[in-house]
Backbone as CSV, one residue per row, in Angstrom:
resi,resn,N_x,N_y,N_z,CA_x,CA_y,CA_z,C_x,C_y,C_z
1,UNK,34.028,42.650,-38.369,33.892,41.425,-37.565,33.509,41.708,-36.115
2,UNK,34.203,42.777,-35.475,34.016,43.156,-33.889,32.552,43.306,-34.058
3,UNK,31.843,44.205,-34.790,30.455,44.676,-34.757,29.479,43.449,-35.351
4,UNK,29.995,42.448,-36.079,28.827,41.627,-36.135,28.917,40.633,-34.901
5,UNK,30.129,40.301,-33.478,29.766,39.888,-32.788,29.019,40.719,-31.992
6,UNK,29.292,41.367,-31.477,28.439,42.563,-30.852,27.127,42.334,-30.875
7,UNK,26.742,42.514,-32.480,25.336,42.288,-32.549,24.932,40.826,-32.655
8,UNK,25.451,40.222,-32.586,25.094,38.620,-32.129,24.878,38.315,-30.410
9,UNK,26.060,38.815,-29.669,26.042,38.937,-28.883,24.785,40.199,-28.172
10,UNK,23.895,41.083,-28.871,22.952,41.780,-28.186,22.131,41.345,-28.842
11,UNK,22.335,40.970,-29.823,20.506,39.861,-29.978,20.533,38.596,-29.036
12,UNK,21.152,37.928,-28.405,20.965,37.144,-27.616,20.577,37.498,-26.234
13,UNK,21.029,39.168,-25.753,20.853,39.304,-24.364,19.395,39.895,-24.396
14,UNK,19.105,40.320,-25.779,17.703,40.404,-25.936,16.797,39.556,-26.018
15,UNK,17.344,38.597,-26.683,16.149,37.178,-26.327,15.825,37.080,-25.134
16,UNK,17.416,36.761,-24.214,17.097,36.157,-23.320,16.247,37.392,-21.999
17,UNK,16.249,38.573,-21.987,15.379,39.301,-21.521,14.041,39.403,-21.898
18,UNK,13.578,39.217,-23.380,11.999,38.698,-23.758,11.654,37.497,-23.106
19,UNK,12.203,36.173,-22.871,11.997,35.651,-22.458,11.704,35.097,-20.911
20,UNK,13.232,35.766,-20.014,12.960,36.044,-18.915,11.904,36.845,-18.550
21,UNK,11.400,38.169,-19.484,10.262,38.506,-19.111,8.906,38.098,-19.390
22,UNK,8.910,37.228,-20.325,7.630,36.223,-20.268,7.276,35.259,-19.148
23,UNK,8.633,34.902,-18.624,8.630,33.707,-17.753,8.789,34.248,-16.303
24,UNK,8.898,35.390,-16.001,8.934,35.761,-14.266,7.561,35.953,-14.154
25,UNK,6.836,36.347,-14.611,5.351,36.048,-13.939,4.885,35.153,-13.375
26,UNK,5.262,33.951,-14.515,4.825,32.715,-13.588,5.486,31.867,-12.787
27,UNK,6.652,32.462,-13.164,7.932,32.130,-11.645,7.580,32.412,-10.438
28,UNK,6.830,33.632,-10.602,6.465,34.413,-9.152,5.037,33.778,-8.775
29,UNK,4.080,33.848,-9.820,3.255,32.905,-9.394,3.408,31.181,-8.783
30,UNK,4.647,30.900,-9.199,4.889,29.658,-8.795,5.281,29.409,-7.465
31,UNK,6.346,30.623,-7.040,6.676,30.979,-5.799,5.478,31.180,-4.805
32,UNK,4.716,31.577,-4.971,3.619,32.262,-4.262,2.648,30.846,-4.211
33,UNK,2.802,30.207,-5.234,1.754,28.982,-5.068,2.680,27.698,-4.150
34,UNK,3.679,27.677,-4.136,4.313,27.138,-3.688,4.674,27.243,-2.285
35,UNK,4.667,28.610,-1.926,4.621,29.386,-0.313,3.144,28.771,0.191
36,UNK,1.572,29.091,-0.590,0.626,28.867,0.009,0.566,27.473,0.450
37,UNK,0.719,26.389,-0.843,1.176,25.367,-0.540,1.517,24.380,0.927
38,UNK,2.698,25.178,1.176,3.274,25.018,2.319,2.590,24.950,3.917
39,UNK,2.254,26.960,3.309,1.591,27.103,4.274,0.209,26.392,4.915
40,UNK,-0.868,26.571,3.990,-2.061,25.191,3.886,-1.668,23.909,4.583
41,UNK,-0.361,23.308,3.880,-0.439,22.107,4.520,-0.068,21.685,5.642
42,UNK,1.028,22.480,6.120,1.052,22.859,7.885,0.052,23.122,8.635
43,UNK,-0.779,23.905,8.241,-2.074,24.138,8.697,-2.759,22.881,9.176
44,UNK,-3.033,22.673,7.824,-4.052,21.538,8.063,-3.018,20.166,8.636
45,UNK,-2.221,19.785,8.217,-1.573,19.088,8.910,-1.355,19.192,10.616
46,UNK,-1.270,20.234,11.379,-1.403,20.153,12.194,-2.548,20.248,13.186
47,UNK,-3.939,20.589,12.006,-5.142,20.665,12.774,-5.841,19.028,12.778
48,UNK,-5.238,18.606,11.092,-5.391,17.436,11.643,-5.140,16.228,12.769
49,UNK,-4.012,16.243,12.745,-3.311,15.339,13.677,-3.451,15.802,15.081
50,UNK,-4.006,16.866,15.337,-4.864,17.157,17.011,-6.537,16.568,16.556
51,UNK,-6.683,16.946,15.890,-8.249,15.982,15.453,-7.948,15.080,15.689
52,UNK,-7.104,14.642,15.119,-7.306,12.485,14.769,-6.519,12.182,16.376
53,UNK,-5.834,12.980,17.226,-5.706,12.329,18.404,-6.478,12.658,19.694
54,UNK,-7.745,13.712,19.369,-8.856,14.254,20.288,-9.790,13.238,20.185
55,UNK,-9.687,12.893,18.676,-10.651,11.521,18.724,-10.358,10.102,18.920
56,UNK,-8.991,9.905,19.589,-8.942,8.808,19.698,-8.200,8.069,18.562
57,UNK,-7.626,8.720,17.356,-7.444,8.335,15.834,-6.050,7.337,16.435
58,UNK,-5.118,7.601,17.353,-3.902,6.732,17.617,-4.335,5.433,18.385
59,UNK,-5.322,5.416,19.597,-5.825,4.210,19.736,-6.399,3.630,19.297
60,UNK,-7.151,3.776,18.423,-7.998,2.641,17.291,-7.111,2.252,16.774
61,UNK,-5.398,2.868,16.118,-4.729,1.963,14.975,-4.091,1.212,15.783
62,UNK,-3.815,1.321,17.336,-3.074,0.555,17.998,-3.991,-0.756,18.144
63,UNK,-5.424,-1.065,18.609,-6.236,-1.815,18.366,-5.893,-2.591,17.794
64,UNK,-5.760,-2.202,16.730,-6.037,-3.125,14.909,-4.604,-3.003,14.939
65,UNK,-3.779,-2.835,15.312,-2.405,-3.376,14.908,-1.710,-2.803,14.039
66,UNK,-2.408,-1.275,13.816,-1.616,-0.503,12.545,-0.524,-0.120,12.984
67,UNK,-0.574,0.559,14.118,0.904,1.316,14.892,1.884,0.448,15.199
68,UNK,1.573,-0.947,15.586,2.814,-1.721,15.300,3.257,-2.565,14.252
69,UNK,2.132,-2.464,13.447,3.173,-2.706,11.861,3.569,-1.546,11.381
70,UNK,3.581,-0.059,11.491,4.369,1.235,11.266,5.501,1.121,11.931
71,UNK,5.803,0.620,13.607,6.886,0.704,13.876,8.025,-0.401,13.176
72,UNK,7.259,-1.195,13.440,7.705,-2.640,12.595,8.655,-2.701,11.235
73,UNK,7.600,-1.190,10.492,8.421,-1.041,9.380,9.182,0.297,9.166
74,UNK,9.770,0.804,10.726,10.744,1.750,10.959,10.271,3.111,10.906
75,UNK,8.634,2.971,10.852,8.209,4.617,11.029,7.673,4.847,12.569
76,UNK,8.034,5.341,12.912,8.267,5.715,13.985,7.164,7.086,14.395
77,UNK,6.699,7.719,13.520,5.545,8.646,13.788,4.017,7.685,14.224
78,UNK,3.292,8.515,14.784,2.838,7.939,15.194,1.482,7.864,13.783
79,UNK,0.453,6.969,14.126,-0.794,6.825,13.132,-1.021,8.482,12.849
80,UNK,-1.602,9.320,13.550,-1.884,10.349,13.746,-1.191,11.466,12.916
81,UNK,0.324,11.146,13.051,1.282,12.171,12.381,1.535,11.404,11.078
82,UNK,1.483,10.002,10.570,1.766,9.484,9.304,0.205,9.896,8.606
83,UNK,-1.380,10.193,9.144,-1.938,11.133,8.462,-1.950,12.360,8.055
84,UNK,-1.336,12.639,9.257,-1.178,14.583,8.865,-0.154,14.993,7.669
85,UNK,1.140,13.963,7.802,2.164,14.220,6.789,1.313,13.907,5.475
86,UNK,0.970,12.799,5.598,0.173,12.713,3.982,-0.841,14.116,3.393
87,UNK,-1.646,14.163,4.473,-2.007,15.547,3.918,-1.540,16.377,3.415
88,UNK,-0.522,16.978,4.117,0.483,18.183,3.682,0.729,18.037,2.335
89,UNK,1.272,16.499,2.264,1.914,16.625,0.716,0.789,16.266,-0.380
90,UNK,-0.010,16.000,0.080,-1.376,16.290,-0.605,-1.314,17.723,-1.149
91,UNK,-1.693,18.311,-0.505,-2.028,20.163,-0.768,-0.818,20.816,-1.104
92,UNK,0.556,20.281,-1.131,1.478,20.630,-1.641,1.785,20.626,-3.074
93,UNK,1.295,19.130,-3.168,1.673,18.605,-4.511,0.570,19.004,-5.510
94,UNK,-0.726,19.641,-4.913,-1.477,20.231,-5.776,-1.626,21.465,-5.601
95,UNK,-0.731,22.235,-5.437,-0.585,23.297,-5.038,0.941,23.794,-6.281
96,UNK,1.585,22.788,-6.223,2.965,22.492,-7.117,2.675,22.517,-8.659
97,UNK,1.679,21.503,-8.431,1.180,21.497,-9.355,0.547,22.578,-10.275
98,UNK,0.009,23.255,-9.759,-0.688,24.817,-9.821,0.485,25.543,-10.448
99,UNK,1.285,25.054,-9.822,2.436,26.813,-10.151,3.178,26.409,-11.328
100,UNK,3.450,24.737,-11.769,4.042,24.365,-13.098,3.170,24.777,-13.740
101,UNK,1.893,24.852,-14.287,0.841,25.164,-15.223,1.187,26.591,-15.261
102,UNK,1.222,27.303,-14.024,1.511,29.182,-14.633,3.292,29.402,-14.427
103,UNK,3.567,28.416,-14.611,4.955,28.783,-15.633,5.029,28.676,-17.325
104,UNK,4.106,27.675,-17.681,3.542,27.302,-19.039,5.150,26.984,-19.411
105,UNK,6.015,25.693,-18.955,6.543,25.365,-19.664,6.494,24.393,-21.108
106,UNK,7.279,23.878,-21.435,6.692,23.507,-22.678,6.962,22.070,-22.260
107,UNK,5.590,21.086,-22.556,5.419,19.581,-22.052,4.654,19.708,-20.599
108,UNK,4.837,20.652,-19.783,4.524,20.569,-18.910,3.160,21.955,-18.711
109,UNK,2.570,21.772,-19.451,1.325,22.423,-19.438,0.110,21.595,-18.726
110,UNK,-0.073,21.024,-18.748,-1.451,19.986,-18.260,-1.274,19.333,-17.195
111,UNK,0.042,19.756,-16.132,0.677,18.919,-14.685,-0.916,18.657,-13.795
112,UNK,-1.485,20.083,-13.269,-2.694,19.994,-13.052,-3.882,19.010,-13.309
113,UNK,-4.017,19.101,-14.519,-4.804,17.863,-14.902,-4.685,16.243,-14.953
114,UNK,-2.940,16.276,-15.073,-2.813,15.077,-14.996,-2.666,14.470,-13.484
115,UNK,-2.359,15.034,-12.479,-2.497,15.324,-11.260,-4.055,14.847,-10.725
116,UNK,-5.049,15.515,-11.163,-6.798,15.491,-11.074,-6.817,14.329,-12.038
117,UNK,-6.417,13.550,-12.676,-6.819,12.438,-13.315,-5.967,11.412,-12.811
118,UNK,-5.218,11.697,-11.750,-4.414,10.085,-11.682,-4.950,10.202,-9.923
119,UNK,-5.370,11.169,-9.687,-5.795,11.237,-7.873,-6.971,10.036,-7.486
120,UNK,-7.446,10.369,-8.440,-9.097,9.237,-7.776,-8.617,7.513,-8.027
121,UNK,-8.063,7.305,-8.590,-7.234,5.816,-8.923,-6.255,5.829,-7.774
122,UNK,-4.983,6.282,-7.637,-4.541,6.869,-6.692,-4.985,6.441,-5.524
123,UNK,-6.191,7.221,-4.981,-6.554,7.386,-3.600,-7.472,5.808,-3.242
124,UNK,-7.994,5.077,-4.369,-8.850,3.833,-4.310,-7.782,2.622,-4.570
125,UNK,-6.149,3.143,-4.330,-5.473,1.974,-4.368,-5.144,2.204,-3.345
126,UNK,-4.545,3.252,-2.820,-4.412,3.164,-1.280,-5.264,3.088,-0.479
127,UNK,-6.486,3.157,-0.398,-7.283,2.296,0.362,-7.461,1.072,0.322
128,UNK,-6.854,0.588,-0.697,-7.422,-0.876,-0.933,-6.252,-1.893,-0.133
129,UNK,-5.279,-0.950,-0.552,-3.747,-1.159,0.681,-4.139,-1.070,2.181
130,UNK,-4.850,0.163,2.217,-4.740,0.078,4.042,-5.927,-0.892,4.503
131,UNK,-6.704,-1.352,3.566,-7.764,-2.312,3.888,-7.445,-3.320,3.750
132,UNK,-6.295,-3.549,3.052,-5.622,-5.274,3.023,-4.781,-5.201,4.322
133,UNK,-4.582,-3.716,4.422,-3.205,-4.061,5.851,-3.620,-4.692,6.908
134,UNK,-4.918,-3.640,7.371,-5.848,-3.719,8.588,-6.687,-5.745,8.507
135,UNK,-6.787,-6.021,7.742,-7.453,-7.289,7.064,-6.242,-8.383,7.571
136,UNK,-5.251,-8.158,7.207,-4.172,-8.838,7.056,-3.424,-8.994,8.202
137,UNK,-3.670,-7.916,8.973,-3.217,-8.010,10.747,-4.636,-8.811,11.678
138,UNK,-5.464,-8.499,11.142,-6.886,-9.193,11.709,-6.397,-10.299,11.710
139,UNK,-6.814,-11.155,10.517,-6.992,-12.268,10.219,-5.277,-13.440,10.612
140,UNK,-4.095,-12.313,10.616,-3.056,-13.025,10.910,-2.931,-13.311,12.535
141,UNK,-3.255,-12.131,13.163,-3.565,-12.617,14.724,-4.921,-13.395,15.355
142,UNK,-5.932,-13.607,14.422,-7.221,-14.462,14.676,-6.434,-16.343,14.441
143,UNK,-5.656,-15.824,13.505,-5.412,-17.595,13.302,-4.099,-17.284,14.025
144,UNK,-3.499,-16.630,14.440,-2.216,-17.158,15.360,-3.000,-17.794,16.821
145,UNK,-4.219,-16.994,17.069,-5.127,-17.073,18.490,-5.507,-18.343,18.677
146,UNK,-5.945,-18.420,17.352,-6.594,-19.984,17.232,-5.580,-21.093,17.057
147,UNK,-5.027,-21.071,16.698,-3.844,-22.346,16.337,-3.060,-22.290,17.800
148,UNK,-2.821,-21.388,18.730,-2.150,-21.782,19.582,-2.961,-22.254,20.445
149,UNK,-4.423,-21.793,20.493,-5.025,-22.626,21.288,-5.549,-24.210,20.965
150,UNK,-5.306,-24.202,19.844,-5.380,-25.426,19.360,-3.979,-26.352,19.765
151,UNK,-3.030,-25.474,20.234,-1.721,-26.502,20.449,-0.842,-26.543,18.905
152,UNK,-1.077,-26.166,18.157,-0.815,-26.375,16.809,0.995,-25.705,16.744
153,UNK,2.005,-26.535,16.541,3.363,-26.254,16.443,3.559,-24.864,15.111
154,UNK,2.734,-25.162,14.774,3.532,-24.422,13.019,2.330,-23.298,13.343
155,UNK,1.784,-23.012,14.590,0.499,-21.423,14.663,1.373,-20.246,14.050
156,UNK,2.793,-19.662,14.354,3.212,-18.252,14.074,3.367,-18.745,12.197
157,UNK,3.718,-19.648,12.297,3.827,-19.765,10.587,2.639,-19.880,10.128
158,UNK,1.381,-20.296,10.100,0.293,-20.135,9.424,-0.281,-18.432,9.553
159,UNK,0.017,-18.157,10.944,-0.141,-16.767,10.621,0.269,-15.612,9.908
160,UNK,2.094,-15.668,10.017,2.192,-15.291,8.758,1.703,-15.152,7.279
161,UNK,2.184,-16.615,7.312,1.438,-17.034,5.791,0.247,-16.303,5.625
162,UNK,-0.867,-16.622,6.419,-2.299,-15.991,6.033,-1.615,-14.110,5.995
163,UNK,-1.109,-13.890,6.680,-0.454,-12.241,6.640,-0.376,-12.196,5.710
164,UNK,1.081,-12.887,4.409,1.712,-12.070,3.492,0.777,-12.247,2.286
165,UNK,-0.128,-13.844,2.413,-1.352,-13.913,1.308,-2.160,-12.626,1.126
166,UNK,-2.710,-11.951,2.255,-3.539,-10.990,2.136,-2.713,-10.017,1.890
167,UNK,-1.376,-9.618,2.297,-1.161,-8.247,1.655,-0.582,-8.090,0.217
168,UNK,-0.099,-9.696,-0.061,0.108,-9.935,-1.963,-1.140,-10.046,-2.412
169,UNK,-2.446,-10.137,-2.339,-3.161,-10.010,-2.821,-3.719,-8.589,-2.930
170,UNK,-3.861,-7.737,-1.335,-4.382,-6.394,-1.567,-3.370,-5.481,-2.503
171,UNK,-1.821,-5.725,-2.836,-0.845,-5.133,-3.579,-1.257,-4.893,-4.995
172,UNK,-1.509,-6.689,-5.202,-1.528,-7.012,-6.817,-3.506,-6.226,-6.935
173,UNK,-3.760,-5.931,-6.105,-5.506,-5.486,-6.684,-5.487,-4.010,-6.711
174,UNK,-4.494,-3.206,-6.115,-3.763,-1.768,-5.798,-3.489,-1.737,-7.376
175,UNK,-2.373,-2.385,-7.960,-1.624,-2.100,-8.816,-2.406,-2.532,-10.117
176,UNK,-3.305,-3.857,-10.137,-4.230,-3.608,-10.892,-5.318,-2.529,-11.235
177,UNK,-5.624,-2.032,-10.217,-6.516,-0.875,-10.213,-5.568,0.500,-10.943
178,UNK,-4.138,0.523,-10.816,-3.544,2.029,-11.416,-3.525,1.159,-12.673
179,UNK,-4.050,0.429,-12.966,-3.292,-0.188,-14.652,-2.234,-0.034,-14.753
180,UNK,-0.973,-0.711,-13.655,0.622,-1.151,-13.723,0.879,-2.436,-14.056
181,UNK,1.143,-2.865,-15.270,1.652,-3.763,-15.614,0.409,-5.301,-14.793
182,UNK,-0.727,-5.012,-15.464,-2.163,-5.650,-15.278,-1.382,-7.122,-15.221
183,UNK,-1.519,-7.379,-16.413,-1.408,-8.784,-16.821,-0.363,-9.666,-16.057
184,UNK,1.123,-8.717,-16.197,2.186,-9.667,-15.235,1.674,-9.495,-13.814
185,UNK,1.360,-8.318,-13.346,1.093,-8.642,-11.893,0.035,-9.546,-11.645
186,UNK,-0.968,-9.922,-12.605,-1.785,-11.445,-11.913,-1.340,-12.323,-11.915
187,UNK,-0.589,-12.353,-13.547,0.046,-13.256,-13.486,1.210,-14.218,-12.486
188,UNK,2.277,-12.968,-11.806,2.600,-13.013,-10.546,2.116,-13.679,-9.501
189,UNK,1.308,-12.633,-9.148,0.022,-13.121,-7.950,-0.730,-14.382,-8.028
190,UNK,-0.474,-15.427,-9.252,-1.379,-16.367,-9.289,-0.204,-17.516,-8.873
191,UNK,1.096,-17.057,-9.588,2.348,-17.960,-9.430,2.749,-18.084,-7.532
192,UNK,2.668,-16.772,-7.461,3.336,-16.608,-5.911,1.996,-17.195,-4.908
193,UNK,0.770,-17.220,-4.965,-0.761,-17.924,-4.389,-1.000,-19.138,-4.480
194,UNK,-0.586,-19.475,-5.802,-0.354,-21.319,-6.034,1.023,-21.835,-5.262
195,UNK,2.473,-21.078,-5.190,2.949,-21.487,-4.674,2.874,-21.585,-3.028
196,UNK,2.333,-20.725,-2.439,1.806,-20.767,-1.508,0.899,-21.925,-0.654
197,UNK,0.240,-21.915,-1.140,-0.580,-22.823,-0.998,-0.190,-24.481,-1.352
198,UNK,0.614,-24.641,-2.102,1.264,-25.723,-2.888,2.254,-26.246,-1.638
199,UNK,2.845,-25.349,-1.300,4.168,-25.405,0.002,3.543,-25.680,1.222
200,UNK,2.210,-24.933,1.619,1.331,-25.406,3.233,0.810,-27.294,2.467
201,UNK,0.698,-27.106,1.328,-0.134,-28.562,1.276,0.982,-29.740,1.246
202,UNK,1.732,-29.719,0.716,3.118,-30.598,1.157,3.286,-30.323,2.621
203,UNK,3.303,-28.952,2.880,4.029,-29.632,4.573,2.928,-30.154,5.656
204,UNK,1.930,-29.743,5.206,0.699,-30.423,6.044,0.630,-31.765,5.971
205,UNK,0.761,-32.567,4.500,0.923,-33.584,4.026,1.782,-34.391,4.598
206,UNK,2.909,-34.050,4.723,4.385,-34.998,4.940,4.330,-34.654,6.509
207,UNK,4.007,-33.742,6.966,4.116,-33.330,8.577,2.924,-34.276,9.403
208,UNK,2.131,-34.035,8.863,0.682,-34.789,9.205,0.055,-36.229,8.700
209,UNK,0.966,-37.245,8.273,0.639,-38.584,7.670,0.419,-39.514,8.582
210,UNK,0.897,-39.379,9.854,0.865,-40.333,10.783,-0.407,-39.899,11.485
211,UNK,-1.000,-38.711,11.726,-2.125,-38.295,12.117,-2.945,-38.937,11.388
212,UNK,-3.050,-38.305,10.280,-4.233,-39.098,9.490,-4.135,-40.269,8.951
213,UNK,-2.934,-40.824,9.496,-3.615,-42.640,9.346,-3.651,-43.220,10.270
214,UNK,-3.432,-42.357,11.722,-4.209,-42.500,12.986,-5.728,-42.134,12.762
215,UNK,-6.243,-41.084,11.970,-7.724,-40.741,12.218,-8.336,-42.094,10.890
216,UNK,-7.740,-42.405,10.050,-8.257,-43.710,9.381,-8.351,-44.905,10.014
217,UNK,-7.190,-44.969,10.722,-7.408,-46.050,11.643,-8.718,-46.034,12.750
218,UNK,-8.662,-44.940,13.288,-10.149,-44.998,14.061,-11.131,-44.951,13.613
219,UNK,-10.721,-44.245,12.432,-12.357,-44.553,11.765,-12.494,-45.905,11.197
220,UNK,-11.389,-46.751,10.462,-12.321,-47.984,9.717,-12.182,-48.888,11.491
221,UNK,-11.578,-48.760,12.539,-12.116,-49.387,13.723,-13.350,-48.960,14.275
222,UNK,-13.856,-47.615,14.161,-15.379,-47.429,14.617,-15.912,-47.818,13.930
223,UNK,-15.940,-48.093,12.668,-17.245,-49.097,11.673,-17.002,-50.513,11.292
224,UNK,-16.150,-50.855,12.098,-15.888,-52.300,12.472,-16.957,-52.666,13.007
225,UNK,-17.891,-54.005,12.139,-18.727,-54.395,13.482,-18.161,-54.729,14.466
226,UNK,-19.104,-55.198,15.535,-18.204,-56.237,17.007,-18.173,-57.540,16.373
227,UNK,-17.192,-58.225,17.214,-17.373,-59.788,16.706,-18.196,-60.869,16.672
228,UNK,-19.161,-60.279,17.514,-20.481,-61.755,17.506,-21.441,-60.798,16.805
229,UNK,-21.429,-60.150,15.796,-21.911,-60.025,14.873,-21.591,-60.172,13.342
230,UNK,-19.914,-60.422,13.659,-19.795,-60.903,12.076,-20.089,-62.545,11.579
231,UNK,-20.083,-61.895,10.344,-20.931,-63.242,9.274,-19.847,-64.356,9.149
232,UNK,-19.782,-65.334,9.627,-19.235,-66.647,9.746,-19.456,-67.534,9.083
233,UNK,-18.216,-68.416,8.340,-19.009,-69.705,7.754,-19.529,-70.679,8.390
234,UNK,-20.541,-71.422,7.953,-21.254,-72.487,8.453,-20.405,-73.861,8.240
């Protein structure tokens, strides 16, 4: 009995040394891809973010209103450094990626590829995000501009509104584009757009009735003839 644990017990420390020695190669390769990784993206992360502020990259988002909807939403880096970080983990995560493939675990063989097939979808939803953002700060401070110069009581609320329309719409066209849950998110987006719109047209309605039956009133009085022109009985 002692000797058949024994040998149970040294066929196992033998497995597990065939195996550990199959698998430190690409441990070490993983390490090493994982160090370059790093290194790369510091790099470039920091060559970027002196680029993008030699050129001016932090005052243009202040312009357009990007840097204060970043602070707005508690990031606190500046435009400049919320590009550079993205980079990094760009070249990290495909760099990570790299080193799961030469570990050749099992399921996780194809990280790489699936990585290179979800990037280009990926990268054309987040643009489509930062183009609804930039869109969505435009167009919300063009009609706040205009409505207050118009005198208009409800200007910061239409601006909003026009705000959160454009960035539920650039969301739901993001998430349509990764093919996430297609169908409910229009579906969504059509419920939350109708209601929208449904809610400005009631309050325009009920807020604005006395206006426009002041502007009816002037109008059926401007196409009033005068009185020595109306038709009289004989």
């Amino acid at each position: 009995m002692p000797d058949r644990w024994g040998d149970g017990v040294w066929t196992a420390l033998l497995e597990t040394r065939e195996r550990l020695a199959a698998i430190l190669p690409g441990l070490f390769v993983l390490v090493v891809l994982l160090g370059l990784g790093v290194l790369l993206g510091v790099i470039t992360k920091v060559v970027l973010e002196r680029g993008a502020r030699a050129f001016g990259f932090d005052r243009v988002m202040e312009r357009w209103g990007v840097a204060a909807s970043l602070r707005r939403s508690g990031v606190q880096r500046a435009p400049s450094g919320v590009l550079g970080l993205l980079a990094f983990w760009a070249i990290f995560l495909f760099f990570a990626s790299a080193g799961v493939d030469a570990v050749a675990l099992p399921g996780a063989h194809s990280a790489t590829a699936l990585l290179l097939a979800f990037l280009p979808p990926l990268f054309a939803a987040l643009l489509i995000l930062v183009a609804g953002w930039l869109l969505a700060n435009f167009l919300g401070q063009t009609i706040l501009i205009a409505a207050v110069n118009a005198r208009l009581p409800e200007a910061r609320l239409l601006a909003r509104v026009a705000h959160w329309a454009v960035i539920l719409f650039a969301v739901a066209t993001a998430l349509t584009h990764l093919g996430i849950g297609k169908e409910m998110v229009l579906v969504a987006f059509g419920i939350t757009f109708g209601g929208l719109v449904l809610a400005l047209a009631l309050a325009f309605g009920l807020g604005g009735r006395h206006i426009a039956a002041d502007l009816l009133r002037r109008r059926l009085r401007r196409e009033s003839p005068p009185p020595q022109e109306r038709l009289t009985h004989l």
